[in-house]
Residue frames relative to the residue before (quaternion, step in Angstrom):
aa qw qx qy qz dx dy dz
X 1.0000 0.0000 0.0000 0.0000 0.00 0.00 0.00
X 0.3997 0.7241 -0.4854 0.2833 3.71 1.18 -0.31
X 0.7267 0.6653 0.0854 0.1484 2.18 0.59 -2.01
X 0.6336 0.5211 -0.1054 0.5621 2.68 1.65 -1.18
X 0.5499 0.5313 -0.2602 0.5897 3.61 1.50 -1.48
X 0.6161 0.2398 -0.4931 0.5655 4.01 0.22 -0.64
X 0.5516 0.6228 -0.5067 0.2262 3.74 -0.46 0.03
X 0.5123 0.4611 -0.2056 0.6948 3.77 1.51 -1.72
X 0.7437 0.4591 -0.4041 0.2699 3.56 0.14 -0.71
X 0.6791 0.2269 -0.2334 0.6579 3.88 1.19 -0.93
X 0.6244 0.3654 -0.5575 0.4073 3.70 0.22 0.80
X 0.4468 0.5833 -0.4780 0.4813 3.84 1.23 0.11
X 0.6292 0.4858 -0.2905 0.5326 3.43 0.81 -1.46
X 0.5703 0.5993 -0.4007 0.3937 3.53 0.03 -1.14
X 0.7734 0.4757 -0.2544 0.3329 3.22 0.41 -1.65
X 0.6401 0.6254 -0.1817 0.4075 3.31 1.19 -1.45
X 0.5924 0.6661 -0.1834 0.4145 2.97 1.53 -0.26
X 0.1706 -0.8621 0.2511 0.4058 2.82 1.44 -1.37
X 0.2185 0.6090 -0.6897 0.3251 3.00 0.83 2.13
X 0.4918 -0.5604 0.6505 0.1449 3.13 -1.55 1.33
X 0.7035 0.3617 -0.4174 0.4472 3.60 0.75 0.04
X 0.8870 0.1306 -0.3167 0.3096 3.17 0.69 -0.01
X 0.1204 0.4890 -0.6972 0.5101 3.24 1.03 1.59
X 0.6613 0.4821 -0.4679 0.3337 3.71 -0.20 -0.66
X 0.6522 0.6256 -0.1623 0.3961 3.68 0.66 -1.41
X 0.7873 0.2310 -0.0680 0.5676 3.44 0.89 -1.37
X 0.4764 0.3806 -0.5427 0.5776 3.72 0.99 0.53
X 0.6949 0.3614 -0.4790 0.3963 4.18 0.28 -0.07
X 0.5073 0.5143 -0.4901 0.4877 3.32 1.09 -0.60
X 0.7131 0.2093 -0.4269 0.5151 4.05 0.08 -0.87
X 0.4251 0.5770 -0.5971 0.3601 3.94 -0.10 -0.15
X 0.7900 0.4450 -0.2942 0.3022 3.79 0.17 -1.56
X 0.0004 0.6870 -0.6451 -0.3345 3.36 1.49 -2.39
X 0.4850 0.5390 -0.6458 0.2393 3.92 0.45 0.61
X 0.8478 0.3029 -0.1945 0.3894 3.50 0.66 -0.45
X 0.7406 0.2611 -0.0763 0.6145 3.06 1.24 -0.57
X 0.6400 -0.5991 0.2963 0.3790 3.75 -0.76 -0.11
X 0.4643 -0.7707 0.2743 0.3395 3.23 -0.56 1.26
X 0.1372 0.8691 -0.4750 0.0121 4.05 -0.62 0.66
X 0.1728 -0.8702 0.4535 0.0850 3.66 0.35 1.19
X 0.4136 0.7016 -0.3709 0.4463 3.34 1.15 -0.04
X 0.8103 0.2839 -0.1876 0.4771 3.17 0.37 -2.08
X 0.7385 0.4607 -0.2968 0.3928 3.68 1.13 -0.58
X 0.3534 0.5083 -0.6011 0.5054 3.90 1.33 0.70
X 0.9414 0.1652 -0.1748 0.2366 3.43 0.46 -0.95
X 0.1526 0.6219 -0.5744 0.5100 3.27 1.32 1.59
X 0.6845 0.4629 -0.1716 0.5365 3.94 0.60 -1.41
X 0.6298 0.3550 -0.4790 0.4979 3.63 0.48 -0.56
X 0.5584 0.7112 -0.3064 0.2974 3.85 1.16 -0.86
X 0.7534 0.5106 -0.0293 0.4133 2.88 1.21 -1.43
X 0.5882 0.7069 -0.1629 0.3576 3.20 1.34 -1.14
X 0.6642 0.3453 -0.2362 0.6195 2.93 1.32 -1.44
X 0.6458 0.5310 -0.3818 0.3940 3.31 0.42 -0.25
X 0.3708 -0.7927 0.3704 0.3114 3.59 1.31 0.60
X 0.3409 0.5236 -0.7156 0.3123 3.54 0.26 1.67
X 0.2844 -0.8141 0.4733 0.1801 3.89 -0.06 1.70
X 0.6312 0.5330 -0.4083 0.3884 3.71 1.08 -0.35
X 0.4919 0.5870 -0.3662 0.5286 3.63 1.38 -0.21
X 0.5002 0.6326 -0.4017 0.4339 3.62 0.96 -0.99
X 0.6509 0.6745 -0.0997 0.3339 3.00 0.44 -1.58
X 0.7965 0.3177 -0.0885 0.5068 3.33 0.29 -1.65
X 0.5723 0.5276 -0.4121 0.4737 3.58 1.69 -0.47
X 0.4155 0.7222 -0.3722 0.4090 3.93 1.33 -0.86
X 0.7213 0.5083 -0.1316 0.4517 3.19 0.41 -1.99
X 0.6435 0.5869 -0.2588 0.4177 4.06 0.87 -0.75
X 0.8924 0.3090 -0.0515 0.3249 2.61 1.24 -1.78
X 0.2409 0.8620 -0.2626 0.3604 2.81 1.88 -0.03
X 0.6999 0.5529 0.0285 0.4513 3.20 0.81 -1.87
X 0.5571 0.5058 -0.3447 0.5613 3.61 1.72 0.15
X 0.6615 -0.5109 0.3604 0.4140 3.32 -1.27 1.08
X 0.7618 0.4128 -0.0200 0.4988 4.04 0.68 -0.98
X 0.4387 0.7796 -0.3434 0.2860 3.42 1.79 -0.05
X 0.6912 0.5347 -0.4344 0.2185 3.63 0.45 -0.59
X 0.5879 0.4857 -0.4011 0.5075 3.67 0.92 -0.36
X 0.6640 0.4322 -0.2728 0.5457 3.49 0.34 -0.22
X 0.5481 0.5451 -0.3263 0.5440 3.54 0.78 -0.33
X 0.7639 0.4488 -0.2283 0.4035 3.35 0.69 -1.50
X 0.7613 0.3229 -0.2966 0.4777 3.17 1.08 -0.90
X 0.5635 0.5877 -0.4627 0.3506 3.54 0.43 0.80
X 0.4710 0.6093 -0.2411 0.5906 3.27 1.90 -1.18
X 0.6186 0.5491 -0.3537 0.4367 3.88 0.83 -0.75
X 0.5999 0.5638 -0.2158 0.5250 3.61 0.97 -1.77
X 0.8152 0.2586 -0.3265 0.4024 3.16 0.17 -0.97
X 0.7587 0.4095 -0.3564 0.3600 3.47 0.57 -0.28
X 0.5448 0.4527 -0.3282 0.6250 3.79 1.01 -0.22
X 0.4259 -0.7500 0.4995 0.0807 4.10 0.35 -0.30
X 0.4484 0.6093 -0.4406 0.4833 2.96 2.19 -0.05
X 0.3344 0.7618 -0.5525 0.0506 3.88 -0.05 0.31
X 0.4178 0.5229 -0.5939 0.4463 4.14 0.85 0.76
């Protein structure tokens, strides 16, 4: 499990950095809470991060977040769109 925790830890950094890949990584790690603490907050907006940044499978997983809001399905849809058409700039 160290191991895994030094992972969230240089994909946090990563992120801070500004790799869209690993803002992408450590928003699923907080999505799951298997390895790290769970935090859907900080991981809507890692994915909202990404998205625009045209990782469409983040689109996606942001859909799936947002969905789950009282007001979510239009938004939902139009993320599920982004992510599947790849148009997300």
């Amino acid at each position: 499990m160290r191991d895994l925790n030094q992972a969230a830890k240089l994909f946090d950094e990563a992120c801070q950095k500004g790799s869209l890949a690993g803002c992408s990584a450590h928003a699923a790690m907080l999505e799951s809470g298997d390895i790290i603490g769970r935090d859907l907050t900080r991981a809507r907006a890692l994915y909202d991060k990404t998205c625009a940044g045209g990782i469409s499978a983040d689109c996606y997983a942001l859909g799936r977040l947002v969905q789950k809001d009282a007001n979510g399905r239009k938004p939902a849809f139009d993320l599920f769109s982004k992510a599947c058409t790849g148009n997300v700039a």
